[in-house]
C-alpha positions as CSV (number, residue, x, y, z in Angstrom):
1,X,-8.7,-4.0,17.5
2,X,-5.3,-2.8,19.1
3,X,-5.7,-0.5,22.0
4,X,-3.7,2.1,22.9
5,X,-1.1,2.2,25.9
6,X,-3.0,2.2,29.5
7,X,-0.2,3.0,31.7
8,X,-0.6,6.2,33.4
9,X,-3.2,7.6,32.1
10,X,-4.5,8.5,35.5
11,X,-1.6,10.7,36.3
12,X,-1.9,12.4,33.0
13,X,-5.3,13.7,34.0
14,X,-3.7,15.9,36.7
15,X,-1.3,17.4,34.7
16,X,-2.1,20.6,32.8
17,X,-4.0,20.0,29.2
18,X,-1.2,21.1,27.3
19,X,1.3,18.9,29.0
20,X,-1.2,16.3,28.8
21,X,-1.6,16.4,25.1
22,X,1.9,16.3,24.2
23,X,2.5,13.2,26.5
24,X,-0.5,11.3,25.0
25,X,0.8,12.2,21.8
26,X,4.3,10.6,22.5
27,X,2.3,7.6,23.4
28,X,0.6,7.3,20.6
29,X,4.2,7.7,17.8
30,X,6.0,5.0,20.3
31,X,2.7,2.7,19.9
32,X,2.5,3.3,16.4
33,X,6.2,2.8,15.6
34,X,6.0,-0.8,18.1
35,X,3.3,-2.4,16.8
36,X,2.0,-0.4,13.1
37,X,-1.2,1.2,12.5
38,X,-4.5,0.7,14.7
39,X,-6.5,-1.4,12.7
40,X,-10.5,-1.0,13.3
41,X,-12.4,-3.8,11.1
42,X,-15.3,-2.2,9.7
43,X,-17.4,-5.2,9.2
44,X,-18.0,-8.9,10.1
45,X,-16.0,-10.5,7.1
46,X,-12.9,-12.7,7.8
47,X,-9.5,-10.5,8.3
48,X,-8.1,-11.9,5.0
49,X,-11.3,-10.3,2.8
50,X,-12.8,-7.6,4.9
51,X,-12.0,-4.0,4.2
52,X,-9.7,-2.0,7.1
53,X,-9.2,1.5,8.0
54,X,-6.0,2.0,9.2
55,X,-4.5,5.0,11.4
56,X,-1.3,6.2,11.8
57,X,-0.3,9.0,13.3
58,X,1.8,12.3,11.9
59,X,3.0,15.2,11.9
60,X,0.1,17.4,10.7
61,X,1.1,19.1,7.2
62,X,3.2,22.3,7.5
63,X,3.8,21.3,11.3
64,X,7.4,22.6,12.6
65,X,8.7,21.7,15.6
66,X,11.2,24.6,16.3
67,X,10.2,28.1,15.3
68,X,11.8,29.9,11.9
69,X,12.2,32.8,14.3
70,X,13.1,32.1,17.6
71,X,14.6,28.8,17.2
72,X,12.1,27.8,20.4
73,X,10.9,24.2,19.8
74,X,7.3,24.2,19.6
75,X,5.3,21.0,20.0
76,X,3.7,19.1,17.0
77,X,0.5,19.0,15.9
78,X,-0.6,15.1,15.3
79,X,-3.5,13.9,12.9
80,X,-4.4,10.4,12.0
81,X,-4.4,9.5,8.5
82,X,-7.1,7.1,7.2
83,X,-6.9,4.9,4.7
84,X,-9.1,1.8,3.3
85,X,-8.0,-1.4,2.5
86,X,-9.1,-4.5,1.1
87,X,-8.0,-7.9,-0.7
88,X,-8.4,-8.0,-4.4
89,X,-6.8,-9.9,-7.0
90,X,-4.7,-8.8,-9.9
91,X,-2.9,-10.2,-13.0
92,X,1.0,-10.0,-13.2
93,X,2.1,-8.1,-16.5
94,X,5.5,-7.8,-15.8
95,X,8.3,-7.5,-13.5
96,X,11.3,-5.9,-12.6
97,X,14.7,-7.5,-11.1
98,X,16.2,-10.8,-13.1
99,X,13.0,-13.3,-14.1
100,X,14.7,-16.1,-11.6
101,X,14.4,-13.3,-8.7
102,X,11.9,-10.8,-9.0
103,X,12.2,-7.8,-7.4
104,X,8.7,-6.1,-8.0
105,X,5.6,-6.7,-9.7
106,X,3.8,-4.6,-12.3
107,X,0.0,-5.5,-12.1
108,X,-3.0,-5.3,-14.5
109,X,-6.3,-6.1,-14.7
110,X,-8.6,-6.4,-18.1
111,X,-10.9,-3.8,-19.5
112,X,-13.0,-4.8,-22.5
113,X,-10.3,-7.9,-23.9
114,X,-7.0,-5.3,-22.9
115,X,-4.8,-5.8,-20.6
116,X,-4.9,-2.2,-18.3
117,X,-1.9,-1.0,-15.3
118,X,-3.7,-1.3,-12.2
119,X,-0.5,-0.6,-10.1
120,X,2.7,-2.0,-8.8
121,X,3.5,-4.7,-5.5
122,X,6.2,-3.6,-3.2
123,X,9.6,-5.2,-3.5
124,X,9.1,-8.9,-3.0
125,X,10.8,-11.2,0.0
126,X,12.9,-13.7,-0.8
127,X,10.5,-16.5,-0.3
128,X,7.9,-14.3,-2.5
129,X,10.2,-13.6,-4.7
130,X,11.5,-17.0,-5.3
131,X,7.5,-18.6,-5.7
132,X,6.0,-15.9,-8.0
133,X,9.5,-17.2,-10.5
134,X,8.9,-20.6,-10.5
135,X,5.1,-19.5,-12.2
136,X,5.7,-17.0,-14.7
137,X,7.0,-17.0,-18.5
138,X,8.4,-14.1,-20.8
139,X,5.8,-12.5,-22.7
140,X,5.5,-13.5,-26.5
141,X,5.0,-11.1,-29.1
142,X,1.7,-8.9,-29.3
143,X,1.8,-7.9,-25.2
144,X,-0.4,-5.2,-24.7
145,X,1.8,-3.3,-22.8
146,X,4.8,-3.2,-25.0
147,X,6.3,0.4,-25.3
148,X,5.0,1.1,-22.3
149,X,7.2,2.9,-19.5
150,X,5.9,2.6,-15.9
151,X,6.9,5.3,-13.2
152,X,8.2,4.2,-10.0
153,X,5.9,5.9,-8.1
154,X,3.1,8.2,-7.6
155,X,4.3,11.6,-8.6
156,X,8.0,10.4,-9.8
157,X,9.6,11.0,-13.1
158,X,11.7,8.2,-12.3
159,X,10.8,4.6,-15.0
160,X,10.6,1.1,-13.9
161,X,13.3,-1.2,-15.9
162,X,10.5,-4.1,-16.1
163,X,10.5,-7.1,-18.3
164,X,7.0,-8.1,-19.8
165,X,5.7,-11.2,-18.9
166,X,2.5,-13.6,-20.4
167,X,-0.5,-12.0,-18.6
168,X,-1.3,-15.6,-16.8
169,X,-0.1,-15.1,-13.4
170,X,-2.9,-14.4,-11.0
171,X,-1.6,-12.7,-7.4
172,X,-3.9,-11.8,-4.1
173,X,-2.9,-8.1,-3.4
174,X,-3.7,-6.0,-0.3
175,X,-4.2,-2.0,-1.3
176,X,-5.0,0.8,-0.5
177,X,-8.2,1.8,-2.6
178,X,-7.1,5.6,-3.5
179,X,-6.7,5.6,-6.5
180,X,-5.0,8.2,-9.2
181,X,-6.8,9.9,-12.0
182,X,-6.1,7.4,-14.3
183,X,-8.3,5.0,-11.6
184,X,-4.4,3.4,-10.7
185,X,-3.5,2.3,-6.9
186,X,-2.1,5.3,-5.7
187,X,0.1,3.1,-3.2
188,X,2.4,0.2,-4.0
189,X,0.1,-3.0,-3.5
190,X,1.3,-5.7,-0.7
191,X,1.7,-9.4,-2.1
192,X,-0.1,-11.9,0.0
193,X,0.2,-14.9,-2.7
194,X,0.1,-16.3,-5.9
195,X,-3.2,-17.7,-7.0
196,X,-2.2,-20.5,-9.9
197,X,-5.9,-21.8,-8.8
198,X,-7.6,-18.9,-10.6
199,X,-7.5,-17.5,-13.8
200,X,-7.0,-14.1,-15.3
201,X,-10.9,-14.2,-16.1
202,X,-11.9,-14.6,-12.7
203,X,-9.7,-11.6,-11.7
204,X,-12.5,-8.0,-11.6
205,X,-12.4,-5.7,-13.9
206,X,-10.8,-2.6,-14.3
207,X,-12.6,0.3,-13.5
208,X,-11.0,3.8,-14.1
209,X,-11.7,6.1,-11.6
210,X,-14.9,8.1,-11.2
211,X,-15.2,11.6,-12.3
């Protein structure tokens, strides 16, 4: 687990609280921004299959650092945002970019013999990008999700320009477990590899989201 900064914390102790807090909180953005979110493990499973939760921390909603009024700047309230993680699997349904470069992945996962969005990757390295082309092939007529549009992201009226591709592809994902109320990853999913050793029946099944 990442600690946080030591250096003089014993001077801020004799420093007034409020001074105090804002300092730590500088601290904690320049740690953040450095070295990314402080991971805590929450189990004993190896890093590559255990579930994380991650802080980060920012500006508290609504926060404003300068007053409407008096144009005085007014410190920032921090909170740390939590979110759960974990390593899944997926099945890649189609893309977007040109098939020998893909740019992104749309991902699925099957729900009673069809083919169901789970939720996008985010855009793909190079080296990523140039592996997941060598192992896919243009979907053949019948895909499940033709005349489909796919928005590119949560909350945008903005569509994907994806090409479909022959649900065969099997891809290790890191997410974020929120989910929308369709039951989709509310957050892009991170591509750790393709999994050409697994098939789309070994992938779990899609579960909507609970009500």
């Amino acid at each position: 687990m990442k600690s946080l900064p030591q250096e003089g914390r014993h001077d801020e102790l004799k420093r007034p609280p409020r001074e105090c807090l804002l300092s730590c909180g500088s601290i904690l953005r320049a740690h953040c921004r450095a070295t990314g979110p402080i991971c805590n493990p929450i189990d004993g499973r190896p890093p590559s299959l255990r579930p994380q939760r991650c802080f980060a921390a920012t500006p508290a909603s609504g926060s404003r650092t300068r007053s409407e009024e008096t144009g005085i700047a007014r410190p920032q309230i921090l909170r740390l945002h939590q979110q759960a993680h974990e390593t899944t699997e997926a099945i890649v349904g189609a893309v977007t970019g040109p098939l020998t470069a893909p740019r992104g992945l749309l991902l699925g996962r099957y729900d009673d013999g069809r083919l169901q969005y789970t939720g996008r990757a985010t855009t793909l390295t190079r080296t990523a990008s140039a592996t997941v082309a060598g192992q896919l092939a243009s979907a053949q007529h019948g895909h499940p999700w033709t005349g489909w549009s796919f928005s590119a992201g949560w909350g945008s009226r903005e569509t994907l320009n994806a090409t479909l591709m022959e649900p065969e592809l099997v891809v290790e994902v890191g997410v974020d477990v929120a989910r929308d109320a369709a039951g989709r990853w509310r957050h892009p999913a991170r591509l750790h590899r393709a999994r050409p050793d697994l098939s789309p029946a070994d992938v779990p099944r899609w579960t909507s989201a609970p009500h």
